[in-house]
C-alpha positions as CSV (number, residue, x, y, z in Angstrom):
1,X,20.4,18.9,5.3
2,X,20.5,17.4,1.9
3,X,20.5,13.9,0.6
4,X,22.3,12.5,-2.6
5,X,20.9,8.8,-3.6
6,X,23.4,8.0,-6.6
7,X,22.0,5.1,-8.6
8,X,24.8,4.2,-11.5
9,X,22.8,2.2,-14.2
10,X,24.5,0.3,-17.3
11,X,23.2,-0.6,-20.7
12,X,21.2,-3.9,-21.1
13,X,22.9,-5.6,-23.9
14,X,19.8,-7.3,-25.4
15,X,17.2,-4.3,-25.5
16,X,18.0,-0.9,-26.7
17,X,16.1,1.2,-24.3
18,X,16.4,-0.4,-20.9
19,X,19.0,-0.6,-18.0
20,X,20.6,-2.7,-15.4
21,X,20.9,-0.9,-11.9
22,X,24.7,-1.5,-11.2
23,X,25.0,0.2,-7.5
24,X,22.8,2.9,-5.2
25,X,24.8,5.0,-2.7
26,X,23.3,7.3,-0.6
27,X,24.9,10.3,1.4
28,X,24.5,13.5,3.1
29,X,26.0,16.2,0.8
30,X,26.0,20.2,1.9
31,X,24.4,23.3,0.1
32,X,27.9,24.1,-1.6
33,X,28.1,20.5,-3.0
34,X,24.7,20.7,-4.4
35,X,25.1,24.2,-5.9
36,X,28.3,23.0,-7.3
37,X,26.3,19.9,-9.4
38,X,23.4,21.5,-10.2
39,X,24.7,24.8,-11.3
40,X,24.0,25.7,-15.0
41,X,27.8,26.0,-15.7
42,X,27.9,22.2,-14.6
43,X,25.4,21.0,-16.8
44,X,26.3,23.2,-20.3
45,X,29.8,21.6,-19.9
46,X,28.2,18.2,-19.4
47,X,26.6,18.5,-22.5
48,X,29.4,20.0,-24.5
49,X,31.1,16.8,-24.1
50,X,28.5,15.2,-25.6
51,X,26.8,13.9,-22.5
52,X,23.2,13.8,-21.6
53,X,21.8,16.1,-18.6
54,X,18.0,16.6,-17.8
55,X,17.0,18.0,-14.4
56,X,13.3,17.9,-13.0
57,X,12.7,20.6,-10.6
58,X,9.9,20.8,-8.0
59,X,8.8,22.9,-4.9
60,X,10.8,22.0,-1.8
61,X,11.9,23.5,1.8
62,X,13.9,25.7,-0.3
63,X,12.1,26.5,-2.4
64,X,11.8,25.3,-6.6
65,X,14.8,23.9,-7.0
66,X,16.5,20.7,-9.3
67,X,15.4,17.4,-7.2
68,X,16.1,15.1,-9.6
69,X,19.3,15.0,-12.1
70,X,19.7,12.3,-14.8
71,X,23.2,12.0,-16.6
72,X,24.0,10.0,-19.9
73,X,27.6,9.1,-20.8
74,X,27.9,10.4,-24.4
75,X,28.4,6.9,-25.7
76,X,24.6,6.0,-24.0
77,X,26.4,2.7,-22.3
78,X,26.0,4.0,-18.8
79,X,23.5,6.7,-16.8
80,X,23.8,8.2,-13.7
81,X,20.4,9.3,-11.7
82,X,21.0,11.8,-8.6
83,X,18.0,12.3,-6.7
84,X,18.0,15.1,-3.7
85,X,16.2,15.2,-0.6
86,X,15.9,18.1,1.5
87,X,15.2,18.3,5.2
């Protein structure tokens, strides 16, 4: 069983480096789903389009895999953070 806890984040328009949390959603999410957004393929086309994509990785029930996955729209207005939990 995996977790997904979205949090969508927007630009703070009086600081350059900080963001306002817009909304957190949280939801169960199978193995497929989460092979299919953490894949390499996924991120290399994120990134061709200009967007941001950094993953942290770390030792879980399965093993070492991505457990946290931040996303930068290419214009640096909004990010997304998905962070995985595995049971």
């Amino acid at each position: 069983m995996i977790t997904l806890t979205k949090t969508n984040l927007y630009k703070n328009p009086n600081t350059k480096t900080t963001y306002i949390q817009e909304e957190q959603t949280s939801e169960e999410i199978t193995a497929q789903e989460y092979r299919n957004i953490t894949s390499a393929d996924t991120l290399k086309f994120f990134r061709r389009l200009g967007g941001t994509e950094s993953a942290q990785y770390s030792y879980t029930c399965d093993g070492y895999t991505i457990t946290f996955l931040t996303s930068t729209s290419p214009d640096k207005q909004k990010k997304t953070i998905r962070e995985f939990s595995f049971s």
